[in-house]
SEKOLKOL-362187 format. One record per residue (C-alpha): residue number from 1; residue in one letter; x, y, z. Coordinates in steps of 0.25 Angstrom, whole numbers, plus 5000, padded with zeros to 4 digits. Example, Ala and Ser with C-alpha at 12.3 -4.5 7.8 and 13.67 -1.06 7.14 Angstrom:
SEKOLKOL-362187
+-----+---+------+------+------+
:   k : r :   c1 :   c2 :   c3 :
+-----+---+------+------+------+
:   1 : a : 5049 : 4982 : 5031 :
:   2 : s : 5055 : 4996 : 5029 :
+-----+---+------+------+------+
end
This chain:
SEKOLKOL-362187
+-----+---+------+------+------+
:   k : r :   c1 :   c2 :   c3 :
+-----+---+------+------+------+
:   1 : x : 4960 : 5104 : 4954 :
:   2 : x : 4966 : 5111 : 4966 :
:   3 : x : 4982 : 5107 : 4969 :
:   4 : x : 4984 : 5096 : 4976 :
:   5 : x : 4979 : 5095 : 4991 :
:   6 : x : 4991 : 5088 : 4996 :
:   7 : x : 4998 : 5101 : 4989 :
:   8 : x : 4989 : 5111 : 4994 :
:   9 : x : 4990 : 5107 : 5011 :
:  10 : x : 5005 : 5105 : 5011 :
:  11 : x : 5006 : 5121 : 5005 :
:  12 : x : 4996 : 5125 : 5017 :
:  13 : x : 5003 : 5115 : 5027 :
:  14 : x : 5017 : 5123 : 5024 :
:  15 : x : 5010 : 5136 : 5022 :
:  16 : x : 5017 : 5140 : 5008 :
:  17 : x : 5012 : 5149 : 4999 :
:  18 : x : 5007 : 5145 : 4985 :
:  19 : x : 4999 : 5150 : 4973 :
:  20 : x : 4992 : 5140 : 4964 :
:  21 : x : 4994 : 5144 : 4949 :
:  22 : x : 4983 : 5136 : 4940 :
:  23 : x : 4985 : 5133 : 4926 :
:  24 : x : 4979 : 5126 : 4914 :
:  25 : x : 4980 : 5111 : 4916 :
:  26 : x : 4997 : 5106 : 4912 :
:  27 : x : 5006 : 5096 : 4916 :
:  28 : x : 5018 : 5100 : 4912 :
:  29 : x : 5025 : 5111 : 4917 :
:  30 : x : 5029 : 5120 : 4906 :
:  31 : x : 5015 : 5121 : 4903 :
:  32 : x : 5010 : 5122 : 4916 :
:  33 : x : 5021 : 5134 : 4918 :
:  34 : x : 5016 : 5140 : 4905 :
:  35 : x : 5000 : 5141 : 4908 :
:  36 : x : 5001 : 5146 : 4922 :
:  37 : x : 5011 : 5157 : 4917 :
:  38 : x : 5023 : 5152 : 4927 :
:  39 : x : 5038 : 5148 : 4924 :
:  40 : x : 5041 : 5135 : 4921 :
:  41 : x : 5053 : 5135 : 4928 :
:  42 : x : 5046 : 5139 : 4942 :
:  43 : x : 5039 : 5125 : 4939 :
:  44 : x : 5043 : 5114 : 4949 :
:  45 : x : 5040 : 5099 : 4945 :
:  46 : x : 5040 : 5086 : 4955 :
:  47 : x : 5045 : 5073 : 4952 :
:  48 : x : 5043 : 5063 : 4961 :
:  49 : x : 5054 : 5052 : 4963 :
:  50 : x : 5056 : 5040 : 4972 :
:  51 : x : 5064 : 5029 : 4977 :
:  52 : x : 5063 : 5017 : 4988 :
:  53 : x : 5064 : 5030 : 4998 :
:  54 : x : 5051 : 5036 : 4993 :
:  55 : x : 5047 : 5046 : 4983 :
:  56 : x : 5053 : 5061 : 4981 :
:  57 : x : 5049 : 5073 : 4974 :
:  58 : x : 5059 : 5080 : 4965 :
:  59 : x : 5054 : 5095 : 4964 :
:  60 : x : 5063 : 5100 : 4949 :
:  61 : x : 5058 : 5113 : 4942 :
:  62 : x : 5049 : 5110 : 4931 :
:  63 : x : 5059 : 5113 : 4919 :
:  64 : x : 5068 : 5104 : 4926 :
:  65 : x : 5072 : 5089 : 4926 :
:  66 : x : 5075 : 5081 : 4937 :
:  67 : x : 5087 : 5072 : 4937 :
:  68 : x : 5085 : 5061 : 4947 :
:  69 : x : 5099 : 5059 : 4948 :
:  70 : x : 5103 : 5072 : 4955 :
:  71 : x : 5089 : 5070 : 4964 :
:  72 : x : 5095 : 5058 : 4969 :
:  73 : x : 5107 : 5062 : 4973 :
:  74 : x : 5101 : 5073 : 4981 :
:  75 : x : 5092 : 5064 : 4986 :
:  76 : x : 5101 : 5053 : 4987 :
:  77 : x : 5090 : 5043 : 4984 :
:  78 : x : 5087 : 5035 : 4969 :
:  79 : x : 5074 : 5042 : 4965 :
:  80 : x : 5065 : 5040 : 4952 :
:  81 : x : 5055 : 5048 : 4946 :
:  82 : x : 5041 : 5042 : 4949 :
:  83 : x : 5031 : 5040 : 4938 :
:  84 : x : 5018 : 5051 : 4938 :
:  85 : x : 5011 : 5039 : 4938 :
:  86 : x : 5015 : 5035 : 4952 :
:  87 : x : 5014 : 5048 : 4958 :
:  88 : x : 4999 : 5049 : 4962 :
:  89 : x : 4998 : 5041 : 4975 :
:  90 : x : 5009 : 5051 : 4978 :
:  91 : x : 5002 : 5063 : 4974 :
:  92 : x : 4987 : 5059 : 4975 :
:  93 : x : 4982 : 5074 : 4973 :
:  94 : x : 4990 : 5077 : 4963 :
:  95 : x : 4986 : 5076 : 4947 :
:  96 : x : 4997 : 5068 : 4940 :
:  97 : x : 5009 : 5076 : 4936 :
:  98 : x : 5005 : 5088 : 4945 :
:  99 : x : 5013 : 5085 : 4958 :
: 100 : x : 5016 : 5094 : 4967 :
: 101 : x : 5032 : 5098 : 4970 :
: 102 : x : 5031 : 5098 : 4985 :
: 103 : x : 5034 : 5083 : 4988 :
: 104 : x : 5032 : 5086 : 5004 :
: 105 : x : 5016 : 5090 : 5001 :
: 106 : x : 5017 : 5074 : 4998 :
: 107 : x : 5027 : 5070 : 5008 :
: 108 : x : 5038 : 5069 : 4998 :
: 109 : x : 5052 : 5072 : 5000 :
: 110 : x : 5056 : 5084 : 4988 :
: 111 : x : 5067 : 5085 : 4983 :
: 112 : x : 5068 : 5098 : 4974 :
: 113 : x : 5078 : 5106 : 4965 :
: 114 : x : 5086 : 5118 : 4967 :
: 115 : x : 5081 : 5125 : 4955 :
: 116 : x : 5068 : 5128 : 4964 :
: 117 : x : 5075 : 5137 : 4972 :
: 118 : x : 5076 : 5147 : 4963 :
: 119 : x : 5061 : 5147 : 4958 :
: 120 : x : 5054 : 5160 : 4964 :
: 121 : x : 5041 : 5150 : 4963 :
: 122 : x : 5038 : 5136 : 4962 :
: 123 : x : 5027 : 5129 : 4956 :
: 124 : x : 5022 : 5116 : 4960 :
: 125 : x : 5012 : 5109 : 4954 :
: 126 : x : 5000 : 5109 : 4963 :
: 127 : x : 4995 : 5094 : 4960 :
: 128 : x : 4986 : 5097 : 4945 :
: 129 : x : 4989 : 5102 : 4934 :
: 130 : x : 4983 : 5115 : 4933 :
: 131 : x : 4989 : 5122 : 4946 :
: 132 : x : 5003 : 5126 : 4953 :
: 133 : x : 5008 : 5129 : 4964 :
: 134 : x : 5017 : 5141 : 4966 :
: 135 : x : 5026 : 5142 : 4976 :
: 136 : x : 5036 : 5152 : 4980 :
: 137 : x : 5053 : 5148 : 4982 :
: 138 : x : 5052 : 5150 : 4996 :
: 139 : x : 5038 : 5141 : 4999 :
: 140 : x : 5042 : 5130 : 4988 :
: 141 : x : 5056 : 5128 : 4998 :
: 142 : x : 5048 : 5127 : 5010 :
: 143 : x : 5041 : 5116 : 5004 :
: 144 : x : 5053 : 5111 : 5000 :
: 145 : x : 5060 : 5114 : 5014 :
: 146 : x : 5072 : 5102 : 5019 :
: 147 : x : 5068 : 5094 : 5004 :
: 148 : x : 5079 : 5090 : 4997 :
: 149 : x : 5084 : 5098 : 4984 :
: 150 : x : 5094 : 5099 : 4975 :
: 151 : x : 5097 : 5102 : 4958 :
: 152 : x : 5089 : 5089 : 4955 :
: 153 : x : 5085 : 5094 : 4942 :
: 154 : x : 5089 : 5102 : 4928 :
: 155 : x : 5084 : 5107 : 4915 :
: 156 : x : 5080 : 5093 : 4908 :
: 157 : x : 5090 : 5094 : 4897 :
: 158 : x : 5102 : 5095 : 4908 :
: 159 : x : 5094 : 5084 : 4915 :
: 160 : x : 5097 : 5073 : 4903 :
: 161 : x : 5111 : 5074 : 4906 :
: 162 : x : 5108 : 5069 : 4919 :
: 163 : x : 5098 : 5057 : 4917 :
: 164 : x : 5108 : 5048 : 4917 :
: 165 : x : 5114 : 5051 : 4928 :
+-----+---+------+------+------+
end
């Protein structure tokens, strides 16, 4: 299965450069990470949220968590996480669980932490589960280009302390 269409013209639209990096089938990141021999911590993961104004996609690194109350504040709206279950009408070529962290490919406003500025390459799911999309720094922020960002997320044990919040 190539990576998703939608995926693949809005990288040639913007002209960025990419490399595909396949892999045994995986769902979860650390796995995924370990079998295509790349740090897990260049990892990105998306989570798509919404509210009455319409749905946003968090970009967090995938050994993160987000905390919905610091993306709401930066955002200044009262988002929720959607359910996977929900999400294909928005991402109709994209396998369950597989979307792709480039909201704008899928006219979706992105809202992505600060931690990715200091990647030296991105990876992105490319809409399976058997191949990713490496990005480097400078082409992932182009994408990312006039979308909000901020520290919306933090190591999952730090991100307990803030689930009440």
């Amino acid at each position: 299965m190539p990576i998703a269409q939608t995926l693949q013209h809005f990288l040639q639209d913007a002209r960025i450069d990419y490399q595909l990096v396949t892999h045994p089938y995986s769902e979860r990141a650390l796995h995924t990470a370990t079998s295509a021999q790349i740090p897990v911590s260049s990892m990105t993961k998306a989570i798509i949220l919404n509210d009455t104004e319409g749905y946003v996609m968090a970009v967090i690194p995938s050994t993160n968590r987000l905390v919905l109350h610091w993306i709401n504040v930066c955002m200044d709206r009262n988002l929720h996480m959607v359910r996977e279950k929900e999400l294909t009408h928005l991402f109709p070529d994209c396998a369950p669980g597989a979307v792709p962290a480039v909201g704008a490919a899928y006219n979706m406003t992105t809202c992505w932490d600060d931690e990715l500025s200091y990647m030296p390459d991105i990876y992105i799911e490319g809409g399976n589960h058997i191949e990713l999309v490496q990005l480097a720094r400078k082409y992932y922020k182009k994408l990312l280009k006039q979308q909000p960002h901020a520290a919306i997320s933090c190591d999952p044990e730090e991100a307990m302390a803030y689930s009440n919040v």
